[in-house]
C-alpha positions as CSV (number, residue, x, y, z in Angstrom):
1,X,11.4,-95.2,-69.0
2,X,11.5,-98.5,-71.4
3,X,9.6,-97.8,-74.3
4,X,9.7,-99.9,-77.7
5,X,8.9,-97.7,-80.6
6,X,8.1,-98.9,-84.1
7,X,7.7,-96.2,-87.3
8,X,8.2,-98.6,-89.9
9,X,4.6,-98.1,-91.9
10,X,5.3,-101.3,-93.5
11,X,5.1,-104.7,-91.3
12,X,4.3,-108.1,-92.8
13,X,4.0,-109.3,-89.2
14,X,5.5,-107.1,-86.3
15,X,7.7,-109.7,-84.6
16,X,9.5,-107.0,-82.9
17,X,6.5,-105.3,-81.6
18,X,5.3,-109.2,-80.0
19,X,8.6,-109.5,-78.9
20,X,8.9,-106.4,-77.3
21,X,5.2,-106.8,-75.3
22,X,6.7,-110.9,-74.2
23,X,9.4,-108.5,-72.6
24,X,7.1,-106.5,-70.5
25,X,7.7,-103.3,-72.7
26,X,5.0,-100.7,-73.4
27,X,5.1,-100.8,-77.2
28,X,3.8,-97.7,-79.7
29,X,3.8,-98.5,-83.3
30,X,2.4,-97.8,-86.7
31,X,2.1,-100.7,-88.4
32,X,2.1,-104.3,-86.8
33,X,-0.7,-106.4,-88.3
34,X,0.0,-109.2,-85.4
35,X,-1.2,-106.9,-82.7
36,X,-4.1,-105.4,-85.2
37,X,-5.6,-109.0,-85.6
38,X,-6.1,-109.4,-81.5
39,X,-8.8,-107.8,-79.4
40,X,-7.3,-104.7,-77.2
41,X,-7.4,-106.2,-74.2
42,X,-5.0,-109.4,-75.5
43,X,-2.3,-106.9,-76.3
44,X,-2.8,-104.2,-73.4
45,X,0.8,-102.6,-73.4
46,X,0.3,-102.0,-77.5
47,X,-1.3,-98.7,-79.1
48,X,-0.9,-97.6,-82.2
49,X,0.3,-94.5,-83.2
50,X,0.2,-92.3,-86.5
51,X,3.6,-91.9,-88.6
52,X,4.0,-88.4,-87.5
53,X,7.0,-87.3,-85.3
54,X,4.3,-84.6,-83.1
55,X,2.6,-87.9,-82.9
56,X,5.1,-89.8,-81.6
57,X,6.0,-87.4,-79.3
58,X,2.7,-87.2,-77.8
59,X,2.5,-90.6,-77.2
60,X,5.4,-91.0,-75.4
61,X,4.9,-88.0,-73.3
62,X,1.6,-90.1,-72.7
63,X,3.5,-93.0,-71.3
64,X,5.9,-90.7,-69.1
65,X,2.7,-89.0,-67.6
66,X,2.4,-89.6,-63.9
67,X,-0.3,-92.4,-63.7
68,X,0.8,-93.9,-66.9
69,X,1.8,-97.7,-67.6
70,X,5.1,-96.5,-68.4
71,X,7.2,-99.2,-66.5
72,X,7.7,-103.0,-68.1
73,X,4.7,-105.3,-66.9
74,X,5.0,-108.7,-65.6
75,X,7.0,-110.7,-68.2
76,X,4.7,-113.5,-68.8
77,X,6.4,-117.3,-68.9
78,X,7.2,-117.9,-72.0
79,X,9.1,-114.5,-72.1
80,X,11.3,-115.9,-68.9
81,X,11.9,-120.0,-69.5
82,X,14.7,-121.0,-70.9
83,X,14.7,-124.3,-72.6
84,X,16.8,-126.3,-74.9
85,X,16.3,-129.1,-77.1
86,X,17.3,-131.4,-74.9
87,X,14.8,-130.1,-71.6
88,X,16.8,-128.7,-69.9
C-alpha cells in the first residue's frame, strides 16, 4: 500500500501533500491549506485527518480496507512529462 501521510499541524501551503496527489498517491493530512481551498471532488485522493495517532491509524486502516482507493490513481500529465527549457 502507497500512502502519503502528513502530521505537520502547521502548513503555509502543503506542496508535499499536491505533490504527492500529481503522483497518484492517496494522501491523509492535517493541515494543507492548498487542498482546503479546492472543492472535494478537485482533490479526490485527499482527506483530512485529526493530529491524533488513533486517528491516524484509522485512517489508514480505512485505505487498506477491501474496497478502498488504496492503490495510486492515474498520474495525471503534468505528473508524467518531462520537459526542459529547451522543449525537449
Amino acid at each position: 500500500m502507497d500512502v502519503f501521510v502528513s502530521t505537520s499541524p502547521d502548513e503555509a501551503f502543503g506542496l508535499a501533500v499536491v505533490e504527492a496527489l500529481a503522483a497518484g498517491l492517496p494522501a491523509l493530512y492535517v493541515a494543507c491549506p492548498a487542498i482546503d481551498d479546492l472543492t472535494p471532488d478537485a482533490a479526490p485522493g485527499a482527506r483530512r485527518i485529526g493530529g491524533s495517532v488513533p486517528e491516524l491509524i484509522s485512517a489508514l486502516r480505512g485505505i487498506r480496507a477491501p474496497g478502498s482507493p488504496g492503490s495510486r490513481s492515474r498520474r495525471p500529465p503534468a505528473a508524467t512529462t518531462s520537459r526542459t527549457a529547451h522543449g525537449s
